[in-house]
N, C-alpha and C positions, 0 to 999 in steps of 0.2 A: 312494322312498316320499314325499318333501317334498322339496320345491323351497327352497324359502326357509328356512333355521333360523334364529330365533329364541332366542339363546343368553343365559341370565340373565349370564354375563360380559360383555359388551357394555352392559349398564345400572347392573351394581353392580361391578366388580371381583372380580376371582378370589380375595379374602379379604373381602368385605363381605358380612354375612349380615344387610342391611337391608332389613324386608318391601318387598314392591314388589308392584305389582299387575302381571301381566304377562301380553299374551296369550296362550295356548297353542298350540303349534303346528298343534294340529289337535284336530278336538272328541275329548274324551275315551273316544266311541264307539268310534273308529273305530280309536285306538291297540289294537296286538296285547296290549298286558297288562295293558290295561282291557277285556277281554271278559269279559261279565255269569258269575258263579256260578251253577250252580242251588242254590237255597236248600237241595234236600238236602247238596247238599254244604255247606256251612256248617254246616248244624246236625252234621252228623257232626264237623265240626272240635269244634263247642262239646262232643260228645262226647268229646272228649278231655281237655278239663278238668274236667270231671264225674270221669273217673278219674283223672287226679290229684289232684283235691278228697277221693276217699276214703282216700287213702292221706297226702297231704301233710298237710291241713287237721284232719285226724283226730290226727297227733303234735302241729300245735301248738295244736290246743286241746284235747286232753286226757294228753298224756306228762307235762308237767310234774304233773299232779294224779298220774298213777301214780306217777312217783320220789317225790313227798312224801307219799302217802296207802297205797302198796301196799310200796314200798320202804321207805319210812320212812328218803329220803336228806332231809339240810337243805337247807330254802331255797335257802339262799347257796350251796352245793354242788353243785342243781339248777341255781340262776343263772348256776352258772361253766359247770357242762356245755354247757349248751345256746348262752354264750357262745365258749365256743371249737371245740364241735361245726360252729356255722355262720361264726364266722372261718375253720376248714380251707375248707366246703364254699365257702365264696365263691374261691377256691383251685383249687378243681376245676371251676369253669364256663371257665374258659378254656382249661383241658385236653381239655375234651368238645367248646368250642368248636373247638378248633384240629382235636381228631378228624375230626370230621363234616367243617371246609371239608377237609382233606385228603385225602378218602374218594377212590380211583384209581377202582376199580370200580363205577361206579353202574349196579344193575341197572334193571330194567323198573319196580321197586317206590321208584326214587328215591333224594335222598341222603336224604332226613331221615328218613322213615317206618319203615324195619329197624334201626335205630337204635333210635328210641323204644320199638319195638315190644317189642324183645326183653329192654330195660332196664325196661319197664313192668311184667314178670314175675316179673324178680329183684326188683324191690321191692315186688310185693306181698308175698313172700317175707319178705322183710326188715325191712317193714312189724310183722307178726306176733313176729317178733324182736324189736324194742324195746320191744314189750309184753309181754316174757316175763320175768320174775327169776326166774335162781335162786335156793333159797336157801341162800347161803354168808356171808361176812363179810360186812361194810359196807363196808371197803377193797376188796373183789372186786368188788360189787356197784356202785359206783362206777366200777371201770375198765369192769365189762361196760357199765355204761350209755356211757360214752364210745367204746367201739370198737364198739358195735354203729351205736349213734349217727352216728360217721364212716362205715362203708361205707353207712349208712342214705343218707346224703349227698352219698356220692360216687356213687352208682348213679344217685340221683335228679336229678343235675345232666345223665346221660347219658341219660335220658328227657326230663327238660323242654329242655334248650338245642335238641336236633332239633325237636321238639314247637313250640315256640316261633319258631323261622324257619320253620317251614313256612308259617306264612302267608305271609309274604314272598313266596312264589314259587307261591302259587295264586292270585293276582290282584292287578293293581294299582287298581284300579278305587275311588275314594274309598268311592263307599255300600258296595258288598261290604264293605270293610275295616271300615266303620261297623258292618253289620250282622254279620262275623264277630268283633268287638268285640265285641256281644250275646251273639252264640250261647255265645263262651269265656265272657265274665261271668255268663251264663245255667247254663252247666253249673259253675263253679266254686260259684255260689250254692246251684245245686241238691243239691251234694255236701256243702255247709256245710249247710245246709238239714237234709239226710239224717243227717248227722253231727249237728248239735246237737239234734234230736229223738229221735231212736233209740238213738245209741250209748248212753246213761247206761242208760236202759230195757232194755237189749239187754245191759248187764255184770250188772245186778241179775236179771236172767233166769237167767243162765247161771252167777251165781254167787252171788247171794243177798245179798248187799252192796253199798256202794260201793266199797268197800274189799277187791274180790274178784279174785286175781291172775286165777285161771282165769275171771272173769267179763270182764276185759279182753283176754285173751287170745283169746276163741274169738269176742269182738265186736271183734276188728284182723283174722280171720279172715274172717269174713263182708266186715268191710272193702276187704279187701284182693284177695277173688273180683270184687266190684262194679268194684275199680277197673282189675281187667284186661280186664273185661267194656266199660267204657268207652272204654279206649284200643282196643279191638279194632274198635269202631264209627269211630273215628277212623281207624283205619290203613284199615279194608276201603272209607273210604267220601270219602276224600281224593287230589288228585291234586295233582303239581307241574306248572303249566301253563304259568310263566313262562319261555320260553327265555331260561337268565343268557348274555349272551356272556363266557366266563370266559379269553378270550384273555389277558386283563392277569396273570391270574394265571398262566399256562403261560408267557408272556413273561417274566414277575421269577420262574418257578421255573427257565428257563433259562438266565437266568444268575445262579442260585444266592443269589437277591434275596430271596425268601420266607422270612418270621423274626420274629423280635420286631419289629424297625426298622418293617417292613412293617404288621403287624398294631400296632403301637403308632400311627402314621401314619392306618390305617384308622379308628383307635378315636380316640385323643386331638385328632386334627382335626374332629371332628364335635361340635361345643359344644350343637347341639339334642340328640344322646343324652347328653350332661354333665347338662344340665335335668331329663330323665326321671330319669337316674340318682338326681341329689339329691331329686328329688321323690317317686320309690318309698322311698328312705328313709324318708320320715316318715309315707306315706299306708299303706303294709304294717305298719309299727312299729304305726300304730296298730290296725287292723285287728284283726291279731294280738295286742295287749294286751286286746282288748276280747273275742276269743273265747277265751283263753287264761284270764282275771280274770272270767270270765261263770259259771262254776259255783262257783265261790270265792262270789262277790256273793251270789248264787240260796240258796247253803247257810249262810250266815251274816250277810249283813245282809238279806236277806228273812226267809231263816230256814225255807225250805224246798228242800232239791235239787229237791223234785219240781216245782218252777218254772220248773227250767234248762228243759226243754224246750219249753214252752208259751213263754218270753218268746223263744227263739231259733225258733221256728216261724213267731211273728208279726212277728220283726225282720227274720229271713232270708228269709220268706216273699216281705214287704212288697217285699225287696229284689229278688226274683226276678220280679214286677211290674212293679217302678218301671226296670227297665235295658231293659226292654221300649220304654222311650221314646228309647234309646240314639241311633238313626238319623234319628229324628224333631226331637229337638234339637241332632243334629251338622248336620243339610241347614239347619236353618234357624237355630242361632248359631253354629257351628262348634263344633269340641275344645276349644280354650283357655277362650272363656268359658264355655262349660259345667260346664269344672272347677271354675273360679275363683266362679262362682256357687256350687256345690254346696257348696264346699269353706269356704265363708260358712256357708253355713245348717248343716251339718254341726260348723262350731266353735260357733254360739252353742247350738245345742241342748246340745252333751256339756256346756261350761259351768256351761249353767241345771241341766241332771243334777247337775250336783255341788254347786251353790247353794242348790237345793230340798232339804228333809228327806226323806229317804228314804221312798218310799212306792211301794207296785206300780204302781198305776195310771200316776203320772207317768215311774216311770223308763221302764214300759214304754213310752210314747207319746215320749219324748224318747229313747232309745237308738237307736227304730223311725228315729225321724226323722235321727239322726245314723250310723247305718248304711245307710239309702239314701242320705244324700247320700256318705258314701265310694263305696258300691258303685258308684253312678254313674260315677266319676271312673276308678275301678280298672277298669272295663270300656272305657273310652276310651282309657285306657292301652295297650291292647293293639295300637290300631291306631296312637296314637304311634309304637309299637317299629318296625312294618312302615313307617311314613313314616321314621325316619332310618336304618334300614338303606337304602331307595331313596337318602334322602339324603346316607350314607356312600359310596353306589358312584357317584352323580353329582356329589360332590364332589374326590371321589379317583380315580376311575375303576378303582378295584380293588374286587369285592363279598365280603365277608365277612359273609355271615350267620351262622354260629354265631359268630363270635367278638363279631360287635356284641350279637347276645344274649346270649350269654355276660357281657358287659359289665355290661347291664342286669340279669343274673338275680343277678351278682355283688351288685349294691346290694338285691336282694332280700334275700340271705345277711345282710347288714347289717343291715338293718332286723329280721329276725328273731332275729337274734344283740342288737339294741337293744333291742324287745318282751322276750326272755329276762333280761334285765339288768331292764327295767324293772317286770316282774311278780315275778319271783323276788327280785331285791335287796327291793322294799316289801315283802314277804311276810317275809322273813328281816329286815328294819331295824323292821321296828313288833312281832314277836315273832310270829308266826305259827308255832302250835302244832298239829299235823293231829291231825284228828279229835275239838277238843276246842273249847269256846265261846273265842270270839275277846275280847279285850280291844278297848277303844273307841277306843286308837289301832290297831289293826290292823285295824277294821272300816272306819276312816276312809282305810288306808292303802288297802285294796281300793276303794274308793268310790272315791277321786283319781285309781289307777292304771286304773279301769274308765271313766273321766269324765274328769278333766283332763286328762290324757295325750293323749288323742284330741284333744280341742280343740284345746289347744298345739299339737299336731303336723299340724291341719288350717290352720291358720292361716298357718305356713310353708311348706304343702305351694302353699296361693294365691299368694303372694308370691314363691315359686321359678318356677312355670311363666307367673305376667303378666309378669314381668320378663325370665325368661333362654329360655325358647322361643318361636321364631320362624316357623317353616313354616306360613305358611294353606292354607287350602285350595285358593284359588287359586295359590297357587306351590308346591305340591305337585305339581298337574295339570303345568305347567309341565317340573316334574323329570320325574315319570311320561313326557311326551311326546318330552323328550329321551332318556330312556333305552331307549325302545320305540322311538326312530330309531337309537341304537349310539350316541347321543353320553355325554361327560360334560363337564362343566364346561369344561376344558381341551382337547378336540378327540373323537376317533373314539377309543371301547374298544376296547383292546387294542395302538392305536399310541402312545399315550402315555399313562404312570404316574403316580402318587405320587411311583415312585422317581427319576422322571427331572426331577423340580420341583428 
């Protein structure tokens, strides 16, 4: 297929991960896993985080108002839950990971797709679950919120981790990746979107309250039809086109090589998924604090619920918009400064949010502003993941996709287990009383954790990915075209490992 390779060890060293500009072996046309998508398929992928937007995006930003508003659990009690709910689940993405790369049988439907599919069903399921109390003690009520919680978690780690490599191996092709970056950002927004407009409207429907178990229960219901309705567009309308050469992995399973060492190896050598990792920590932390602290804010330092949805219409909206220029600013400044710009403008807005007196107008126009520049960055992300999974198997020459996203989904767990620490502890530290006027340090503690929070955490999110990720665009190409020749770093996949370094 090519005459001449062109090997990035020959210019940097087999441990030097110093940009380089480097030519590509051949133009990225022409390589077999850079052929073009057709845009239905992408947008069918983004349908698939549409359904998990209604089912994930819907517990964390409104379960915590059910345990402290419907349940009448504490704060701090909420805080713990949801803190050690998502320490298990970060626990279980390695499990689901290790599932999927170990799958013997891959039918005609692939490894990843039967997978998600049939885990997308049990959690809508289970979805409707979290949002159900009995009514028994407070002690019962507590552990049901905790075990429903964990299988909530563990199910949904065995939907997203497949979910989540699939892109990997429907295209390597930069713009694709740019543009299936959209379409998932696109459909997760549209779910957030759907979620912070309807559901509140949609409990007081159904139950006449805010405060109406069966009004949140039959609105996790409808949620939870939507989100299987979603992944069903994803599974019927996706394919895995990437031929993996998975020799290296049949060679270290023959000699009884595949294990922790192996998948430790795969994951802890790869320092540009180290980057993402630290980085989704604080860029979801935030996220989730601000949809989680968004109907708190709306019902008590505005001073009307029926706000939450008109300011999450025009945030989420704005946001579903603005990631439409996704591919447009990756072709002409790449990923990194994309972020590192947004992720600017995103800390001084929440900031000036919290510096400014409180007032509709401004918050609205300044939350608008610092939720699209998250949204931006969080939808680049996505194609991040699929660049160091390629760069996990062209540095090691062994491919593990679920377990690299596993990886990654783990610091998700984190950061939402952080969000949980960070909305519930202020809620429970300034005195936060449900269903009753707030005192002016607890209106202040909601203002910080909706506003400061974010900025902090956008600030680090910049200074983690300019400093410690590395892959351009053009030595991405580079990797793409050695690995669509069978090479990796170290020679021909399959004849030489990790395990034999």
């Amino acid at each position: 297929m090519i005459d001449n390779k062109t090997n990035l060890e020959a210019e940097l060293g087999p441990d030097d991960d110093a940009d380089v500009a480097v030519a590509p072996l051949t133009e990225p046309e022409a390589e077999p896993g850079a052929k073009r998508l057709p845009w239905r398929e992408k947008i069918c992928y983004g349908f698939g985080d549409m359904g998990n937007g209604f089912m994930f995006d819907l517990g964390q930003a409104y379960l915590t108002k059910f345990y402290t508003d419907v349940a009448l659990i504490a704060p701090a009690m909420v805080s713990l839950i949801f803190a050690v709910t998502k320490i298990y689940d970060a626990f279980m993405d390695p499990l689901a990971g290790a599932f999927v790369d170990g799958r013997k049988k891959i039918g005609r439907a692939g490894r990843f797709r039967p997978v998600m599919m049939v885990s997308a069903v049990i959690l809508a399921v289970l979805t409707v679950v979290t949002f159900t109390m009995p009514d028994v003690s407070m002690p019962m009520k507590i552990a049901y919120a905790f075990i429903t919680y964990m299988i909530w978690g563990t199910v949904y780690s065995f939907t997203n981790v497949p979910y989540g490599s699939l892109a990997s191996v429907m295209t390597r092709d930069v713009d694709d990746r740019a543009q299936m970056a959209t379409t998932r950002q696109a459909g997760s927004l549209t779910a957030q979107l759907i979620c912070g407009t309807v559901f509140i409207p949609m409990v007081l429907f159904f139950g006449g309250s805010a405060a109406s178990g069966h009004g949140y229960m039959m609105a996790a219901v409808v949620m939870g039809v939507a989100g299987i309705a979603g992944f069903a567009v994803c599974y019927l309308g996706c394919r895995e086109h990437i031929k993996v050469n998975r020799e290296a992995e049949k060679s270290a399973e023959g000699k009884g090589k595949v294990g922790l060492k192996t998948y430790a190896k795969v994951i802890f050598t790869n320092k540009n998924l180290g980057a993402i990792i630290l980085l989704t920590l604080f860029t979801i932390s935030a996220m989730n604090t601000n949809n989680t602290m968004m109907v708190y804010f709306c019902e008590y330092n505005l001073g009307n619920i029926g706000l939450q949805p008109l300011v999450n219409g025009i945030m989420m909206g704005s946001s579903v918009v603005a990631i439409l220029l996704i591919p447009t600013l990756v072709k002409h400044f790449g990923k990194k400064p994309t972020c590192v710009a947004c992720f600017i403008v995103g800390a001084v807005a929440n900031v000036l949010n919290f510096v400014i007196p409180t007032n509709v107008a401004t918050f609205i126009v300044l939350v608008t502003v610092g939720y699209v520049a998250l949204a931006i960055p969080n939808g680049i992300t996505w194609a991040f993941v699929s660049d160091v999974i390629d760069y996990g198997e062209w540095h090691t020459g062994v491919r593990k996709e679920g377990m690299t996203y596993a990886a990654f989904n783990f610091s998700r767990k984190l950061a939402q287990s952080l969000a949980a620490i960070v909305s519930g502890g202020i809620l429970a530290l300034t005195g936060y009383v449900a269903n009753q006027a707030q005192t002016p340090e607890t209106l202040l503690g909601i203002k910080g954790a909706m506003t400061l929070y974010p900025g902090i955490a956008l600030v680090c999110a910049a200074l983690i990915i300019f400093f410690l990720y590395n892959i351009t665009e053009q030595r991405y190409r580079t990797i793409s075209a050695d690995l669509s020749a069978g090479r990796w770093e170290g020679g021909v996949i399959g004849e030489s490992t990790i395990d034999s370094k």
